[in-house]
DSSP file (Angstrom, degrees, kcal/mol; ACC not computed):
  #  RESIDUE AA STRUCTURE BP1 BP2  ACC     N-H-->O    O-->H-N    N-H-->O    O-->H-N    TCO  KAPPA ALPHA  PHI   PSI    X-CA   Y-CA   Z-CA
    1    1 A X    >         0   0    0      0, 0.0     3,-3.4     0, 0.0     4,-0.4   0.000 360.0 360.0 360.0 -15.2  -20.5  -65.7  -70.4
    2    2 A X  T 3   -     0   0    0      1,-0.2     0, 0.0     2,-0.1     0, 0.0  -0.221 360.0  -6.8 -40.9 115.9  -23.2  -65.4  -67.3
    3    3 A X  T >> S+     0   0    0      1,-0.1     4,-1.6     3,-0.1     3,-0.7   0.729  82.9 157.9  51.7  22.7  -22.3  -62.3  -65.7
    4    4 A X  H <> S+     0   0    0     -3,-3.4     4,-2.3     1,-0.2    -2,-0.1   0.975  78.6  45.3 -33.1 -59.9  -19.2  -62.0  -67.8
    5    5 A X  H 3> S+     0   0    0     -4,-0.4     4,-1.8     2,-0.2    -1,-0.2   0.865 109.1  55.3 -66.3 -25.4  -19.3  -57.8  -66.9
    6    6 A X  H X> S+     0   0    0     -3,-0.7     4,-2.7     2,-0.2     3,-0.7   0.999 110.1  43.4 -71.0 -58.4  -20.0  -58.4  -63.0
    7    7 A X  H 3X S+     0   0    0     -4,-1.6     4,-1.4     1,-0.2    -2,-0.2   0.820 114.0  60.6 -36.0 -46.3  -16.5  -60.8  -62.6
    8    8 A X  H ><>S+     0   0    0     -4,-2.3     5,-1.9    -5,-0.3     3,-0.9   0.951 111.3  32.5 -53.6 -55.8  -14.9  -58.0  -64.9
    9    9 A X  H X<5S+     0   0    0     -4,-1.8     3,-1.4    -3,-0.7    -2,-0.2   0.783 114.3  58.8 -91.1 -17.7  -15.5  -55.4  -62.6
   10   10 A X  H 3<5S+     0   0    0     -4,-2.7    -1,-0.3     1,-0.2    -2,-0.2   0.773 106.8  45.3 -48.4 -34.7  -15.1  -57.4  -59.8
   11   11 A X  T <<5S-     0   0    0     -4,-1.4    -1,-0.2    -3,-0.9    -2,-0.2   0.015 120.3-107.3-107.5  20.3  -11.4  -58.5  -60.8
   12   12 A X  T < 5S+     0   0    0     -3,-1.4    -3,-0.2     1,-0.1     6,-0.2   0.626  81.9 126.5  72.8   7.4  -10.7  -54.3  -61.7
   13   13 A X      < +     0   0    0     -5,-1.9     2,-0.4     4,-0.1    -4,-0.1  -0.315  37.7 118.2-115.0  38.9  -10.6  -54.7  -65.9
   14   14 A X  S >> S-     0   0    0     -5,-0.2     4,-2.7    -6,-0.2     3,-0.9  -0.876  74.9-123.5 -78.3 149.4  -13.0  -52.2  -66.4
   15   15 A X  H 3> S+     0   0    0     -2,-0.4     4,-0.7     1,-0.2    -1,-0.1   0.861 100.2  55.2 -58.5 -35.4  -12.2  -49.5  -68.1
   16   16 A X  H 3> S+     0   0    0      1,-0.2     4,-1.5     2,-0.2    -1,-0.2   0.653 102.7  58.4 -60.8 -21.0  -13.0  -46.8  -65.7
   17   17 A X  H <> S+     0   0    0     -3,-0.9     4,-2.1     2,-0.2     3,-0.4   0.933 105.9  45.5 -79.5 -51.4  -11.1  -48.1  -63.3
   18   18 A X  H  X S+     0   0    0     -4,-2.7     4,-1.6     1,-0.2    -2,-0.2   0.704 111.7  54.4 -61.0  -7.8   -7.8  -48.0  -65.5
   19   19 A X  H  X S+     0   0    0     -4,-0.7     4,-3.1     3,-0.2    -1,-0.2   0.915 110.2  47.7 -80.6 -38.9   -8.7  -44.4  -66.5
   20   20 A X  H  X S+     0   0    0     -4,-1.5     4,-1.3    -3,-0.4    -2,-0.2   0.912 118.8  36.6 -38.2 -53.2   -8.9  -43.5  -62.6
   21   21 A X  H >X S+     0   0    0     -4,-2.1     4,-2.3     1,-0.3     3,-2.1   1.000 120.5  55.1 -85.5 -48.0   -5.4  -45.3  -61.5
   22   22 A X  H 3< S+     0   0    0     -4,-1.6     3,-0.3     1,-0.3     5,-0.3   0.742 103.1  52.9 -17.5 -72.4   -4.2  -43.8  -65.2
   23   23 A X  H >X S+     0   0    0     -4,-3.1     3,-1.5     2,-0.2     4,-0.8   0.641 105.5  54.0 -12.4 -60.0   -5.2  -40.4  -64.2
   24   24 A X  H <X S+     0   0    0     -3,-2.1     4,-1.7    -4,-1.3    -1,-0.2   0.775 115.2  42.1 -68.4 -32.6   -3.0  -40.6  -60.7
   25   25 A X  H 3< S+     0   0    0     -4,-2.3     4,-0.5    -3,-0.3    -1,-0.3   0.395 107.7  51.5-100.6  19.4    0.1  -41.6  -62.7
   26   26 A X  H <> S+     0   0    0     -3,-1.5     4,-0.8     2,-0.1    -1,-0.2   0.377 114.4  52.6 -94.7  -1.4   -0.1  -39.2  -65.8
   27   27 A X  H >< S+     0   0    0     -4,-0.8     3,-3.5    -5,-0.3    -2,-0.2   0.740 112.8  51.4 -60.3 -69.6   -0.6  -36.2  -62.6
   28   28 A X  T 3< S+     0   0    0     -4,-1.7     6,-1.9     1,-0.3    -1,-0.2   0.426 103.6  45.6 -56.8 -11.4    2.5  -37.8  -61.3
   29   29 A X  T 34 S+     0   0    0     -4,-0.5    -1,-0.3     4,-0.2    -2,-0.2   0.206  84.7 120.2 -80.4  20.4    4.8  -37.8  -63.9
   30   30 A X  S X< S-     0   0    0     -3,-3.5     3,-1.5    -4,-0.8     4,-0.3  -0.230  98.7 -38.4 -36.8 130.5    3.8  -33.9  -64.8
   31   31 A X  T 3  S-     0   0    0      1,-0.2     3,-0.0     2,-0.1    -4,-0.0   0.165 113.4 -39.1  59.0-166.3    6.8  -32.5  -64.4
   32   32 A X  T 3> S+     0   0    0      2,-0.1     4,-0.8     1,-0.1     5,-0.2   0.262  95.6 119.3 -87.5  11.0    9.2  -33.9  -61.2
   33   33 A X  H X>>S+     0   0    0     -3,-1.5     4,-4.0     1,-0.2     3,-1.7   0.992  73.6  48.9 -65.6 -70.4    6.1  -34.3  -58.9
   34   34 A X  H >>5S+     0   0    0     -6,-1.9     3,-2.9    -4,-0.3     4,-2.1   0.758 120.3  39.8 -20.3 -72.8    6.8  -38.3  -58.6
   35   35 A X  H 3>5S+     0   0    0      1,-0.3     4,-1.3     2,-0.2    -1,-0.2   0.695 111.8  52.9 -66.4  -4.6   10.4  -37.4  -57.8
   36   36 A X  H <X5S+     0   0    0     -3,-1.7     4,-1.0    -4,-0.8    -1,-0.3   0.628 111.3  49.5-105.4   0.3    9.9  -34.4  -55.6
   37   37 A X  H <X5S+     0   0    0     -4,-4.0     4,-2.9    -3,-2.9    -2,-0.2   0.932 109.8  47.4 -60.8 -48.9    7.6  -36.6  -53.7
   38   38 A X  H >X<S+     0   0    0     -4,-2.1     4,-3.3    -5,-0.5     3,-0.8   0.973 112.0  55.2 -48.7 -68.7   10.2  -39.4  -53.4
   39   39 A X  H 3X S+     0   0    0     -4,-1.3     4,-0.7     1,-0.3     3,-0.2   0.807 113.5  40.4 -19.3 -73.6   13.0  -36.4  -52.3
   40   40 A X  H 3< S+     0   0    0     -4,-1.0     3,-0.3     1,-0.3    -1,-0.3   0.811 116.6  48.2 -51.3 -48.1   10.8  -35.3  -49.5
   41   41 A X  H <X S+     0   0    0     -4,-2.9     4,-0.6    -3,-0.8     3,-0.4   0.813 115.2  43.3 -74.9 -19.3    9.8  -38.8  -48.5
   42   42 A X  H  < S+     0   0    0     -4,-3.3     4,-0.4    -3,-0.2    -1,-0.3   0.436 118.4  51.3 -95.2  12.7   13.7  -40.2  -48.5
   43   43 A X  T  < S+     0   0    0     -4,-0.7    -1,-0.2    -5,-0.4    -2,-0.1  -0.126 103.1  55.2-111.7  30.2   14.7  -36.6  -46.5
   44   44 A X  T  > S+     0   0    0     -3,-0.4     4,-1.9    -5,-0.2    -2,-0.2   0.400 111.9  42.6-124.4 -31.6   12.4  -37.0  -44.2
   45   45 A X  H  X S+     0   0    0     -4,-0.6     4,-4.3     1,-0.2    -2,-0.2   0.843 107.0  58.6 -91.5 -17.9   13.9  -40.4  -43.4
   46   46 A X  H  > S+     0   0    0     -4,-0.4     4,-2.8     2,-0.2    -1,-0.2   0.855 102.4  53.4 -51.6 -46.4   17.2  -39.3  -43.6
   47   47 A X  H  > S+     0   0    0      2,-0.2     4,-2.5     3,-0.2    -2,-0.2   0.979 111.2  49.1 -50.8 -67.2   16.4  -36.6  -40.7
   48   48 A X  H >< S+     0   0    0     -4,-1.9     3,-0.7     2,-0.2    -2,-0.2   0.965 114.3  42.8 -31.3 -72.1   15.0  -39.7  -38.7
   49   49 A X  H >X S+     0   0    0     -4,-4.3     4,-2.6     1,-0.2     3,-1.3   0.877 106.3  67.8 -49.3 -27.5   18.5  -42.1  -39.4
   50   50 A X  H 3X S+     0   0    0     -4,-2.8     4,-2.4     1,-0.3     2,-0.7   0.955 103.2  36.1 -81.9 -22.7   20.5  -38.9  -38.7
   51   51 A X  H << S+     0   0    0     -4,-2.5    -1,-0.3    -3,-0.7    -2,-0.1  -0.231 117.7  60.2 -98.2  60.6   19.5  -38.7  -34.6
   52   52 A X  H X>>S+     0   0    0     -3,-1.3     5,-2.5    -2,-0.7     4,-2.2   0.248 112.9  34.7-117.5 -81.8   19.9  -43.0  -34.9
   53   53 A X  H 3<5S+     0   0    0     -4,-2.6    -2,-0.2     3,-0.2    -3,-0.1   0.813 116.0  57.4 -45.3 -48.8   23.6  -42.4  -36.1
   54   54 A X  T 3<5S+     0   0    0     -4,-2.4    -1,-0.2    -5,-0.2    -3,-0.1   0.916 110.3  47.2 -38.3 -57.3   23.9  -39.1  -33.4
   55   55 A X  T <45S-     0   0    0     -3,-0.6    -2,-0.2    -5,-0.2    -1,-0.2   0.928 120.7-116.6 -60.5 -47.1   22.9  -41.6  -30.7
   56   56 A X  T  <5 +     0   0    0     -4,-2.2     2,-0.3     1,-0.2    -3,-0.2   0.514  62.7 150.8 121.8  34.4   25.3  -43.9  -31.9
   57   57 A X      < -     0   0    0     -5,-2.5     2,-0.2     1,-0.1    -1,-0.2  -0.566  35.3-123.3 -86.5 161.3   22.6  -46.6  -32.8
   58   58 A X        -     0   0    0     -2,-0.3    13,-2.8    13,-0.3     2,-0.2  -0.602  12.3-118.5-111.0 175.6   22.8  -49.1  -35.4
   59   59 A X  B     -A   70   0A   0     -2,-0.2    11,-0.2    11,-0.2     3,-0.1  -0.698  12.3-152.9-101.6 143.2   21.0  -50.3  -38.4
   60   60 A X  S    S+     0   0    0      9,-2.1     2,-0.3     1,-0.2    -1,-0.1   0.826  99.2  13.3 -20.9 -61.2   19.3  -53.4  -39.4
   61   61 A X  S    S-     0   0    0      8,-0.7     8,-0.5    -3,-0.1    -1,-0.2  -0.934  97.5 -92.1-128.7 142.5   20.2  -52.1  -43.1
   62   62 A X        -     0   0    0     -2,-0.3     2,-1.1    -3,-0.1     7,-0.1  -0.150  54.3-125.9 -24.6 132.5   22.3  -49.5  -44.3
   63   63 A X        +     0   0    0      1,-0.2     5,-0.1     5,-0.1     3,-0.1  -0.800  59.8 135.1-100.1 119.1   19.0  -46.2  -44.4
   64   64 A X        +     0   0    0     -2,-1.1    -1,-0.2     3,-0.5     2,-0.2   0.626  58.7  39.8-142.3  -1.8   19.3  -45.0  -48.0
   65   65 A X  S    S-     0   0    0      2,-0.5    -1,-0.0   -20,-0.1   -27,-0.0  -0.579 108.0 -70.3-126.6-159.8   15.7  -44.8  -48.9
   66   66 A X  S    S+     0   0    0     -2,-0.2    37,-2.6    36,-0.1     2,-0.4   0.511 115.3  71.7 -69.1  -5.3   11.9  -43.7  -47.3
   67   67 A X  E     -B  102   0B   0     35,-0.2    -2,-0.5    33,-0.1     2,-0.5  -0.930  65.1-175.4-123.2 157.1   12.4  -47.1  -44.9
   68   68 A X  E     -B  101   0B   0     33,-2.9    33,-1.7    -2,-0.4     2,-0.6  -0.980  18.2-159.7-144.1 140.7   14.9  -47.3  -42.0
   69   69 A X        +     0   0    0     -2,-0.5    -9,-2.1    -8,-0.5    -8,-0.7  -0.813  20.9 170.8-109.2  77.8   15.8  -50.2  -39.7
   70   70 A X  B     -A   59   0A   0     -2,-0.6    29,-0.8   -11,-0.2     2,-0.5  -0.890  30.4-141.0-106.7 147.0   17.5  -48.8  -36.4
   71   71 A X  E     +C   98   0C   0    -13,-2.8    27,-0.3    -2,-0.4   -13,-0.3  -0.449  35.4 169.0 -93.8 112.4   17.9  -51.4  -33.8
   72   72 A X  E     -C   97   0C   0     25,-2.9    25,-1.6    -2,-0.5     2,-0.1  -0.836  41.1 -86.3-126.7 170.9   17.0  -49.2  -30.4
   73   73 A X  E >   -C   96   0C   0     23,-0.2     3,-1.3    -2,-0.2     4,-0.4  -0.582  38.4-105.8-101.5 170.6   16.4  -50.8  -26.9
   74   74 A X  T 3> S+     0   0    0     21,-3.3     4,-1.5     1,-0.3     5,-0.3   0.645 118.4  60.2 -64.9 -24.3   12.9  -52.2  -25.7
   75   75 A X  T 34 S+     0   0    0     20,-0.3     4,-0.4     1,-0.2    -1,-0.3   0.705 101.6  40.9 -65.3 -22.7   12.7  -49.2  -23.7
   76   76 A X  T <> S+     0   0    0     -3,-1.3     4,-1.4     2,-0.2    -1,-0.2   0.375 112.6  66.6-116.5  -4.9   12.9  -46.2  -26.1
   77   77 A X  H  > S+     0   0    0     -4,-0.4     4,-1.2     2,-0.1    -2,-0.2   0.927 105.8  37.4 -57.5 -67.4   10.5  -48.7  -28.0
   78   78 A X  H  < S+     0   0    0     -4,-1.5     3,-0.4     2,-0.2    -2,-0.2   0.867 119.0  50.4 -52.5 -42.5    7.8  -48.3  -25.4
   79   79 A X  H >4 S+     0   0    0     -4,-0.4     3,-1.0    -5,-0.3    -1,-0.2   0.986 115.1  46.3 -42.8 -68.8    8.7  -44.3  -24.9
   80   80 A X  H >X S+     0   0    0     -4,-1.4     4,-2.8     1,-0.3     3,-1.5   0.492 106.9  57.9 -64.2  -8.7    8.5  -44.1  -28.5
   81   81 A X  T 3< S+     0   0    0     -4,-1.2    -1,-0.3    -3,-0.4    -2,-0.1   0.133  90.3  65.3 -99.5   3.7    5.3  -46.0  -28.8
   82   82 A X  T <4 S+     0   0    0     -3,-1.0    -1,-0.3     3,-0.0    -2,-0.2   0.286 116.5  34.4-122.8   1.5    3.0  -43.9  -26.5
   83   83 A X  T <4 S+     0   0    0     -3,-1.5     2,-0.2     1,-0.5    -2,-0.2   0.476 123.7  25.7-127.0 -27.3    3.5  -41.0  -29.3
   84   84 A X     <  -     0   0    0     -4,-2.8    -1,-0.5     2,-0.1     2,-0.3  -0.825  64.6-123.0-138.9-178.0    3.7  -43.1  -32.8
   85   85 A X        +     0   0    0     -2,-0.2     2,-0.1    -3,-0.1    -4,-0.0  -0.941  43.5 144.4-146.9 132.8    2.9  -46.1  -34.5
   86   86 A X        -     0   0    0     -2,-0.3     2,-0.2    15,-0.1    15,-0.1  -0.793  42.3-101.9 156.7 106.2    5.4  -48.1  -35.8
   87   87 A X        -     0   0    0     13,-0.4    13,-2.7    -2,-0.1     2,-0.8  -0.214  15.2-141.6 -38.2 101.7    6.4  -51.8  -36.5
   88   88 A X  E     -D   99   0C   0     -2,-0.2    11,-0.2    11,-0.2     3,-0.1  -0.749  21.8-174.3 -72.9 114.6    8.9  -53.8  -34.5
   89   89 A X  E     -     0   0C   0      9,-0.9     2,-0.3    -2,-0.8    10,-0.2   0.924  62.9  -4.2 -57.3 -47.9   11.0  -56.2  -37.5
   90   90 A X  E     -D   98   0C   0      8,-1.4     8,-1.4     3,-0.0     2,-0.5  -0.958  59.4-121.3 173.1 119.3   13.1  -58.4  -35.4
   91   91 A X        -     0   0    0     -2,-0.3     6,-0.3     6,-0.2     3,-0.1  -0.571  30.4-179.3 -52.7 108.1   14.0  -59.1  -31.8
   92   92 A X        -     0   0    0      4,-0.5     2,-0.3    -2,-0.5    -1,-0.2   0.916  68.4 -14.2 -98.4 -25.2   17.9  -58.6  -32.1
   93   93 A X  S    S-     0   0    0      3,-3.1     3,-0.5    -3,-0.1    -1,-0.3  -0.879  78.1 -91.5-150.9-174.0   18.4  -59.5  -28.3
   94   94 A X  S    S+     0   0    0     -2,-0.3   -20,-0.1     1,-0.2     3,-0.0   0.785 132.1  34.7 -77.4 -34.5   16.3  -59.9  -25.3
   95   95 A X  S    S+     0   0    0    -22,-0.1   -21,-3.3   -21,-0.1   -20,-0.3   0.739 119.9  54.6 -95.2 -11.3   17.0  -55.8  -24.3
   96   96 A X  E     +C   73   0C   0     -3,-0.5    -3,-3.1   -23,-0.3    -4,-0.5  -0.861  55.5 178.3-134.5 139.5   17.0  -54.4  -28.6
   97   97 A X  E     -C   72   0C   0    -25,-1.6   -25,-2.9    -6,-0.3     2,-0.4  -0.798  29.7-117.0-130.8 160.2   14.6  -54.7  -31.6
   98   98 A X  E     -CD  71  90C   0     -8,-1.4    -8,-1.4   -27,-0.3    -9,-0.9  -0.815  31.9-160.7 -66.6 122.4   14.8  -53.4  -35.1
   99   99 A X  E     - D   0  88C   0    -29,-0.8     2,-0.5    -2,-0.4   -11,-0.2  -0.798  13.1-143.4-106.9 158.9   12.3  -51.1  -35.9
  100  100 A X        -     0   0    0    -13,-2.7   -13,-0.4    -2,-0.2     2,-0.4  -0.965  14.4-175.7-126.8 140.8   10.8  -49.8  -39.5
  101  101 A X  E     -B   68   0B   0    -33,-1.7   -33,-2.9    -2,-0.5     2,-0.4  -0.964  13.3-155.9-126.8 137.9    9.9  -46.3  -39.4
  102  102 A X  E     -B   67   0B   0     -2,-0.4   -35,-0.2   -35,-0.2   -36,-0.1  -0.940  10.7-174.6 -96.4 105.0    8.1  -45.3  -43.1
  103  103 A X        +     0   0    0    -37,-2.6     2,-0.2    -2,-0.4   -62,-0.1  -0.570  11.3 164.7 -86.9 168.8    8.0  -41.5  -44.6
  104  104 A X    >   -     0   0    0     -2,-0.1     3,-4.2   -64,-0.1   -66,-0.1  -0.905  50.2 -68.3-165.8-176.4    6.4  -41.0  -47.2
  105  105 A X  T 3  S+     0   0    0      1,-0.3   -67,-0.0    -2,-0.2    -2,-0.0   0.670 130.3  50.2 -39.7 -20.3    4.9  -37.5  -49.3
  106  106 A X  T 3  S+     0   0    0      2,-0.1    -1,-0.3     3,-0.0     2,-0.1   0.177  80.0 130.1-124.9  48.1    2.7  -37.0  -46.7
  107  107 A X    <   -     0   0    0     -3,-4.2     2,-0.4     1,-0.0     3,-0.1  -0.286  59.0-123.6 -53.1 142.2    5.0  -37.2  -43.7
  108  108 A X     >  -     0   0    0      1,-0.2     4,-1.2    -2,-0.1     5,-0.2  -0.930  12.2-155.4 -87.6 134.8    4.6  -34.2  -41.2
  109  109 A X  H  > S+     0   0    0     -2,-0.4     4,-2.7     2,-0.2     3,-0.3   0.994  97.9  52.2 -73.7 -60.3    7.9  -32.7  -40.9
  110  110 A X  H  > S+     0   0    0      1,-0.3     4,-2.7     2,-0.2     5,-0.2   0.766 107.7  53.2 -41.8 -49.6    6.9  -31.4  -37.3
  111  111 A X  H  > S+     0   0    0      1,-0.2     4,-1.6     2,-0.2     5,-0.5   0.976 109.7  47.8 -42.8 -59.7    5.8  -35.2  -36.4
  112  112 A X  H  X S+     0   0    0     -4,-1.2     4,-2.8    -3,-0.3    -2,-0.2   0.999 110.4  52.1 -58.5 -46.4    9.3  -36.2  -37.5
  113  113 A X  H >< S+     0   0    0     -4,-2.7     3,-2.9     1,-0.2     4,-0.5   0.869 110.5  53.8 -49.0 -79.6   10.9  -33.0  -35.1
  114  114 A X  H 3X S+     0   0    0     -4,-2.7     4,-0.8     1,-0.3    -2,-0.2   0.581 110.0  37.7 -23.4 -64.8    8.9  -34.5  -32.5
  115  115 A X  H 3X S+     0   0    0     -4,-1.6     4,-1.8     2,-0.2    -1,-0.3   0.714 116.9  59.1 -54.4 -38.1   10.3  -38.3  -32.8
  116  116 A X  H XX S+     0   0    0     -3,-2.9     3,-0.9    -4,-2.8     4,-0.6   0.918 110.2  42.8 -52.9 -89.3   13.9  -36.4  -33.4
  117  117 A X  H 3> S+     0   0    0     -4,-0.5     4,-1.2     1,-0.3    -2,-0.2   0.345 108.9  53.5 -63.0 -14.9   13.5  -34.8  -30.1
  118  118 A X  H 3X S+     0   0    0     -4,-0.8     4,-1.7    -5,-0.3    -1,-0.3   0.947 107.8  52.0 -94.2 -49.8   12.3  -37.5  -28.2
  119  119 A X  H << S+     0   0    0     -4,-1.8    -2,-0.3    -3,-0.9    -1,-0.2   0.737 106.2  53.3 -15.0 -39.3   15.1  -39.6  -29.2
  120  120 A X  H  < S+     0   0    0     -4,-0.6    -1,-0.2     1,-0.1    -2,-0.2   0.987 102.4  56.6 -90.6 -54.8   17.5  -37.2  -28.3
  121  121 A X  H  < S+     0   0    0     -4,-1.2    -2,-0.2    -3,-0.1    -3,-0.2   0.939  91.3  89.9 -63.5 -73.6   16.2  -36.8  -24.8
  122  122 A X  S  < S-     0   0    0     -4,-1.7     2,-0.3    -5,-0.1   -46,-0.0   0.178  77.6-128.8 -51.9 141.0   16.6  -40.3  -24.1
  123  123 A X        -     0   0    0      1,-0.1   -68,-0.0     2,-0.0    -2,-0.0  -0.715   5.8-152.0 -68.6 135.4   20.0  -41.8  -22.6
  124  124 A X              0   0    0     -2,-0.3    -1,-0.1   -69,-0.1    -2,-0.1  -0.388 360.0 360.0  13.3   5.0   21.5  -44.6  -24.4
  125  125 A X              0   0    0      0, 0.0    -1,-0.1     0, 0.0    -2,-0.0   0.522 360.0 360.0 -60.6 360.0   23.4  -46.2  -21.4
């Protein structure tokens, strides 16, 4: 029982801490907030898949939520990579990777125009 209460708060089982994280989830289920975050964050990645699809690239995975896998060449990696920060998944061949680009509620729509538009300006050839 030595320093029973320090190991407690250490391992998060105080109470104050469960009133804190409590707190953040009864705001978000107020209302639709949870789900008009989720909305925003999976139409913000939806915007992203749609100039993927435009270009005519393809997906790792089918995009139907807030993450998206489009397989782009090592070139528009590197473009894209001098304005955002972003994960390469998976080599798919020596010229093309899989990438995951994340929204979430506190996406900037303008940052996402921005990433649209530079996509678009690059050639696919």
């Amino acid at each position: 029982a030595k320093e029973f209460r320090f190991h407690m708060k250490q391992r998060g089982a105080l109470l104050a801490k469960g009133t804190s994280i409590g707190a953040q989830f009864f705001a978000l289920f107020q209302g639709n907030l949870y789900f008009d975050l989720a909305l925003y964050a999976n139409d913000m990645a939806q915007q992203l898949a749609g100039v993927f699809l435009e270009k005519k690239y393809n997906f790792l995975t089918t995009p139907v939520s807030n993450q998206i896998f489009p397989i782009i060449p090592s070139t528009l990696i590197k473009e894209l990579h001098t304005c955002f920060d972003f994960y390469v998944w998976k080599e798919v061949d020596s010229q093309s990777s899989a990438i995951r680009l994340v929204t979430s509620w506190a996406t900037d729509e303008d940052e996402v125009k921005k990433l649209v538009a530079m996509v678009k300006k690059f050639s696919n050839t």
